[in-house]
Wavefront OBJ file of the C-alpha trace (Angstrom):
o trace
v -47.491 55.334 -14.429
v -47.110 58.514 -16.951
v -45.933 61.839 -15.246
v -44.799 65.037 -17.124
v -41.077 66.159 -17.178
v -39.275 69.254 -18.308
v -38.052 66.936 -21.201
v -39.911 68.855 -23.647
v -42.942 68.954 -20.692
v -43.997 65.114 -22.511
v -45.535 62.299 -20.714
v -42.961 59.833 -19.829
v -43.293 56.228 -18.010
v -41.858 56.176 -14.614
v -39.578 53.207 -13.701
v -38.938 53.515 -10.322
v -39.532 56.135 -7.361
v -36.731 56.309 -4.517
v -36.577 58.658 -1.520
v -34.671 61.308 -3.377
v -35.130 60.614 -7.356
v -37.466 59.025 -9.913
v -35.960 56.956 -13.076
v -38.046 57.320 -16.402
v -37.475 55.776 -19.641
v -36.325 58.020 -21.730
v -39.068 58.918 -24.918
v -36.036 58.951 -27.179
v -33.738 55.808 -26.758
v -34.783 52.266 -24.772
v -31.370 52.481 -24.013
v -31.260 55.222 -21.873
v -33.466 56.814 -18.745
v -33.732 60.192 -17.430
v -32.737 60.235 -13.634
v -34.697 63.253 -11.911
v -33.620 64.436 -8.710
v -35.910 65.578 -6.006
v -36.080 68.487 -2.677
v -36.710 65.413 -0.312
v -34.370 63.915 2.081
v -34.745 61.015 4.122
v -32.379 59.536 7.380
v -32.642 56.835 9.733
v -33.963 54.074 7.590
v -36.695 56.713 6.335
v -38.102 57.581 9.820
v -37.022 61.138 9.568
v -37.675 63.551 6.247
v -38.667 66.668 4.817
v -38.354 68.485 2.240
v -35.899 71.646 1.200
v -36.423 73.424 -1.937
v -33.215 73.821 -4.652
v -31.616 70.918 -2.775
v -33.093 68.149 -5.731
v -31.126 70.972 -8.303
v -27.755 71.254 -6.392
v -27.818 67.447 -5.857
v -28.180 67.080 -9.963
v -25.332 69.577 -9.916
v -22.773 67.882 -8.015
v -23.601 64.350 -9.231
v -22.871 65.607 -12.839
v -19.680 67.558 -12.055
v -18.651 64.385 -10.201
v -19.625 61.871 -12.892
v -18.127 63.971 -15.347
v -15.026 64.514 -13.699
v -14.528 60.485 -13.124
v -15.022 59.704 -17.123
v -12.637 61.835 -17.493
v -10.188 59.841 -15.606
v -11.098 56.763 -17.224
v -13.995 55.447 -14.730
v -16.927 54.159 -16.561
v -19.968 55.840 -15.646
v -23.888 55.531 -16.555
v -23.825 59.332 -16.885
v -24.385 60.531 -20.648
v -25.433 64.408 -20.369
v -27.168 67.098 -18.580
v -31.038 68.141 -19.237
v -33.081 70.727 -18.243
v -34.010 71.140 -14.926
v -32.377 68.696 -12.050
v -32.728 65.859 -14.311
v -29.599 63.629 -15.750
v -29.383 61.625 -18.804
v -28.169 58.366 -18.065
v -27.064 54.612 -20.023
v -29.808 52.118 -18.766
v -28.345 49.596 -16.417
v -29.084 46.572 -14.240
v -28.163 47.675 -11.138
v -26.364 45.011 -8.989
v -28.397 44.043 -5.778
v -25.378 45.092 -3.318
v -24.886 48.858 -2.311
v -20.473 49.759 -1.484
v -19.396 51.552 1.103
v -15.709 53.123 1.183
v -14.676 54.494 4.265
v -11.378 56.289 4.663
v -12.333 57.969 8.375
v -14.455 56.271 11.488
v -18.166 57.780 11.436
v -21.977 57.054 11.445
v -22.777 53.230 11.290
v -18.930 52.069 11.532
v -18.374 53.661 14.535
v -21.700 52.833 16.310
v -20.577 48.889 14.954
v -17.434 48.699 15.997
v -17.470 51.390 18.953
v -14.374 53.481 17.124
v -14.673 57.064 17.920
v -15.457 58.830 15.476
v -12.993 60.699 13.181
v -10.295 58.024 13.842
v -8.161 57.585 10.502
v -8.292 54.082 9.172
v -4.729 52.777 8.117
v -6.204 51.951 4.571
v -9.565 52.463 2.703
v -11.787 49.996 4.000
v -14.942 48.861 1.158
v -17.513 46.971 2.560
v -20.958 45.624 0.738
v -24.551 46.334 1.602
v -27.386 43.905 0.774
v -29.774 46.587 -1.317
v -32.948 45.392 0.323
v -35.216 48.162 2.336
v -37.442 45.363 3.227
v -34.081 43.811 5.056
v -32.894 47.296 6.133
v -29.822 46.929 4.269
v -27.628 45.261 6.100
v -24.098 44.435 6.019
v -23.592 41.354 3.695
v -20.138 39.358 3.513
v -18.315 38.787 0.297
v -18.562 34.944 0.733
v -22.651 35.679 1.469
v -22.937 37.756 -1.376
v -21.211 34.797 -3.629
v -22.733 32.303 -1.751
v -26.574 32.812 -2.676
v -25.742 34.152 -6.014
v -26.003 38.011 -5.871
v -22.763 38.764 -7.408
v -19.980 36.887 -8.900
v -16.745 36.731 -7.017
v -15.042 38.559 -9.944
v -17.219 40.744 -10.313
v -16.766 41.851 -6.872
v -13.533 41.966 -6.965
v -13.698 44.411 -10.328
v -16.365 46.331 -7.804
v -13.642 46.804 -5.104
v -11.014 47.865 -7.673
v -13.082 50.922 -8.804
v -14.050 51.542 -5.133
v -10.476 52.568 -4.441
v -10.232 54.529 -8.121
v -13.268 56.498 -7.290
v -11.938 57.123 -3.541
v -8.793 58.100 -4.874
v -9.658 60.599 -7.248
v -12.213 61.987 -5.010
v -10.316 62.271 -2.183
v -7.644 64.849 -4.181
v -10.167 66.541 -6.130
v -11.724 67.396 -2.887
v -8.259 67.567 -0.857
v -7.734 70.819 -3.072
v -10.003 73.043 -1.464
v -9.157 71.651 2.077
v -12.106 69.254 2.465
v -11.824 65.430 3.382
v -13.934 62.945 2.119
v -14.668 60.660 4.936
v -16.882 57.837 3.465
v -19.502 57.057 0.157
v -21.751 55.021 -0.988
v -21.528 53.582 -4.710
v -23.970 51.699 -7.118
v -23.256 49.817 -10.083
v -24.804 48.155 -12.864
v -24.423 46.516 -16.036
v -26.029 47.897 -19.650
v -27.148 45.707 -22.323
v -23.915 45.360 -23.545
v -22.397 43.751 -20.100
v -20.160 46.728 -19.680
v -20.224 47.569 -15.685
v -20.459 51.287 -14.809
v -20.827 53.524 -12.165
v -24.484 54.304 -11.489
v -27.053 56.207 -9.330
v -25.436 59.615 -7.888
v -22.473 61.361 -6.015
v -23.934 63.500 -3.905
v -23.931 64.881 -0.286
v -26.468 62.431 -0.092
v -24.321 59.556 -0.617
v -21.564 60.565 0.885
v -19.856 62.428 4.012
v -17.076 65.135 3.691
v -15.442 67.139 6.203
v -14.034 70.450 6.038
v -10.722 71.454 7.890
v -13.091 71.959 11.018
v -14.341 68.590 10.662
v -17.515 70.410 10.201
v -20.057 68.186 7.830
v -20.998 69.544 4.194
v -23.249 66.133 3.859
v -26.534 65.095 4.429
v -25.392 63.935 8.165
v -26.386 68.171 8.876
v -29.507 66.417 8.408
v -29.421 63.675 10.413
v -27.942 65.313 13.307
v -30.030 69.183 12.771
v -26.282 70.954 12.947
v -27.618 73.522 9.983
v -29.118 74.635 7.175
v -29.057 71.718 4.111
v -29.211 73.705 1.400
v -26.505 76.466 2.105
v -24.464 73.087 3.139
v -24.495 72.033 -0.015
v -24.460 74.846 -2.255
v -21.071 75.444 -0.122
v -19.598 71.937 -1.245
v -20.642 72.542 -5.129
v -18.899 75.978 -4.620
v -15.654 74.461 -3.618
v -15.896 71.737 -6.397
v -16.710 74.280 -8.779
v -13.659 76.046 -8.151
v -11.027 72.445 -7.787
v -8.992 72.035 -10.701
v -9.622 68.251 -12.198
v -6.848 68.839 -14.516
v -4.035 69.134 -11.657
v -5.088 65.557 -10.399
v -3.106 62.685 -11.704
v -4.068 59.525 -13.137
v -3.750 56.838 -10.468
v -1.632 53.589 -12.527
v -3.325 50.284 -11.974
v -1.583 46.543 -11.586
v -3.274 43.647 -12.739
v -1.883 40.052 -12.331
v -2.175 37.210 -15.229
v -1.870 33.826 -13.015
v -1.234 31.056 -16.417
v -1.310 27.788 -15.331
v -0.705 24.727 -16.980
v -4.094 22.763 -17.319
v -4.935 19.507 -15.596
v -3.563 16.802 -16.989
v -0.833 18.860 -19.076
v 2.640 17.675 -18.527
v 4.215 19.969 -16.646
v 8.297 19.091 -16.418
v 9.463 22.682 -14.362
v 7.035 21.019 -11.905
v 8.120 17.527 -11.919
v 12.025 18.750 -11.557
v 10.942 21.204 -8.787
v 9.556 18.447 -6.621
v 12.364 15.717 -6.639
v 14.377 19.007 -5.325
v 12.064 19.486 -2.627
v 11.815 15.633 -1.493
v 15.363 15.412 -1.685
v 15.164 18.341 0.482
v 13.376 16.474 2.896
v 9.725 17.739 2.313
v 8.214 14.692 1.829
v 4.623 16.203 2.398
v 5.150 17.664 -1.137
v 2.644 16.201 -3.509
v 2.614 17.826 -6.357
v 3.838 21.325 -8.015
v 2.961 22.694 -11.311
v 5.179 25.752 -11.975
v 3.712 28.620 -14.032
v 3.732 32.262 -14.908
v 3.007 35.602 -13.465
v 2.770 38.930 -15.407
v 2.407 41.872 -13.290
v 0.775 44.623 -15.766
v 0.760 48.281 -14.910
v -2.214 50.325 -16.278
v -1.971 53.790 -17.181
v -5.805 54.390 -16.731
v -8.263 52.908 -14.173
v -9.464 49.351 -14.414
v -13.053 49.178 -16.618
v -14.671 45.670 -18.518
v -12.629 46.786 -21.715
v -9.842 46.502 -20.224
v -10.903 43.381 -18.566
v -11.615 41.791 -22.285
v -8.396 43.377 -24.108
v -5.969 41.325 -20.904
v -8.151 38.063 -21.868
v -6.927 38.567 -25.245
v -3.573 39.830 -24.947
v -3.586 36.133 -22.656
v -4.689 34.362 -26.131
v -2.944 35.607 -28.072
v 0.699 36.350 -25.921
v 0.666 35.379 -22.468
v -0.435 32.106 -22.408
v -0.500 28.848 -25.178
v -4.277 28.484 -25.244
v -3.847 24.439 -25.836
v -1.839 23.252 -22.685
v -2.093 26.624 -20.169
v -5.054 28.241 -18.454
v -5.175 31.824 -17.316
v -6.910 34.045 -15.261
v -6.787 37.858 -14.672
v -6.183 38.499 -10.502
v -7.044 41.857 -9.495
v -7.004 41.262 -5.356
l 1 2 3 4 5 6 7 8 9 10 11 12 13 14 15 16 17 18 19 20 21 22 23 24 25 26 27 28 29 30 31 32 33 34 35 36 37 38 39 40 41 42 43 44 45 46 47 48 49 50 51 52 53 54 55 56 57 58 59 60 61 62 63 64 65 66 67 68 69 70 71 72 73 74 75 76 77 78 79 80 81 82 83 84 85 86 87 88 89 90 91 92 93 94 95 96 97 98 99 100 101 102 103 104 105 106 107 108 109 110 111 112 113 114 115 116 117 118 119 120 121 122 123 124 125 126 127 128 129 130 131 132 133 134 135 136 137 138 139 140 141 142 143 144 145 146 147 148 149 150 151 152 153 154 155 156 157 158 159 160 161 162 163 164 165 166 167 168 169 170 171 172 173 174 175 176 177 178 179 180 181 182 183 184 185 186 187 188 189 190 191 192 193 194 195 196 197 198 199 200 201 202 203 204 205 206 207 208 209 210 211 212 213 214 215 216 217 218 219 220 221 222 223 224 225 226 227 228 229 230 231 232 233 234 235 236 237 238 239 240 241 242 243 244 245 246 247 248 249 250 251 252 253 254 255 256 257 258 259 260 261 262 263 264 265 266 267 268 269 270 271 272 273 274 275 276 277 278 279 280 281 282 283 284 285 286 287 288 289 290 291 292 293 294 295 296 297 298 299 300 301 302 303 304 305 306 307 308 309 310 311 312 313 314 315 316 317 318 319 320 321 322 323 324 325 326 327 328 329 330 331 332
């Protein structure tokens, strides 16, 4: 399907259609695709919607200050520049078939769930994973499901998690500036042609619920529950992001663990001496041990796959002896 844009008002070939955007390759690169935002909104599984004109435009607007604002923290995003009109141009990805949910604060779905009232403060930032299925409705998926019929790696998760909490971070104090609380989001990743993982879709009211000090909703849950006007809604949260200061928020350090072990069938004397100690102890359930190394390593930036692939080499070439150890980069 060909459909005209404002990129130079050219036919382009449309990749997909959602409730709120359309994806089309981009004329220019086959690397890249032109993510166009659109006035419709959409709530309870797609039962309810309309349509509110400028609200496609300040969508575009937020998603690019807020895309913008995380590369330059460090977070790899799919976001490459702004175009003309509420369109973004974007990295091509393979999005991953699971949706993540961060929630710092009790609302919507989690407290229907779990019947917490809403508004209660969660002792830590919970993430949780979505099958992305609208046949399926979506539904909560477990880790070990998600690993289990090969969605998603177990690593890769686990990388997923770890910029969760980096985007929830810096989030949370960019919008903790102007006295606004982010109370949950959803996030989508994918993977270019070049295997790098990144940050994808949008970061939008759409995606996501904040507060202000009123507990009063500047989200698309205004929507939802018919508590206002959408569009003055969110022109008031780009307002108050316009005028945050990224600068003043600080870089969030990140620990990694290298586990090296020795390998199977490796001698392994630390081991052998550390169990006679332990039977002669009296734990004669004791086995076996193999003894080997941890290196906690503190990042200065948050975690992305380069930094994923420099740790496997500083473990070739430092951390570990390739011949008689195995390693592997923890990041639970």
């Amino acid at each position: 399907m060909r459909h005209i844009t404002n990129k130079g008002d050219i036919m382009m070939n449309l990749l997909y259609e959602g409730k709120a955007k359309r994806v089309f390759v981009d004329p220019d690169s086959k690397d890249r695709v032109i993510i166009e935002f659109s006035d419709s909104v959409t709530a309870g599984d797609g039962a309810k919607k309309d349509t509110f004109p400028e609200k496609g435009s300040i969508s575009c607007d937020i998603s690019e200050l807020l895309f913008s604002y995380l590369e330059g923290k460090g977070i790899d995003t799919h976001y490459v520049k702004r175009l003309k009109g509420p369109q973004l141009l974007c990295k091509k990805v393979t999005i991953f078939p699971v949706e993540v949910v961060c929630r710092n604060i009790a609302a919507g779905s989690f407290s229907k769930r779990y019947g917490v009232e809403r508004g209660t403060e969660l002792e830590n930032p919970l993430v949780e994973f979505f099958l992305k299925d609208d046949s399926l409705h979506d539904p909560l998926i477990t880790m070990g499901a998600i690993t289990r019929i090969g969605l998603v790696s177990r690593d890769i998760l686990q990388f997923l998690i770890r910029v969760t909490l980096s985007v929830n971070y810096y989030l949370r104090h960019l919008l903790k500036q102007q006295n606004l609380t982010l109370v949950d989001f959803k996030l989508e990743f994918g993977k270019t042609e070049d295997e790098t993982i990144v940050l994808a879709d949008e970061l939008s009211p759409d995606t996501m619920r904040v507060w202000d000090s009123r507990s009063m909703s500047l989200d698309k849950d205004v929507f939802r529950e018919d508590k206002g006007d959408l569009v003055s809604t969110y022109k008031i949260l780009l307002d108050a992001l316009c005028s945050a200061k990224p600068e003043d928020v600080e870089i969030k350090r990140e620990v990694v663990q290298v586990i090296v072990e020795p390998k199977t069938g490796i001698k392994n004397p630390p081991g052998e001496v550390t169990k006679k100690a332990l039977l002669r102890l009296g734990f004669a359930e004791v086995d076996d041990v193999r003894v080997g190394k941890v290196f906690n390593i503190v990042l200065k930036k948050p975690i992305t796959t380069e930094i994923l692939n420099h740790l496997n080499i500083m473990n070739v070439k430092l951390l570990s002896n390739p011949i008689s150890e195995k390693h592997k980069v923890r990041l639970e």
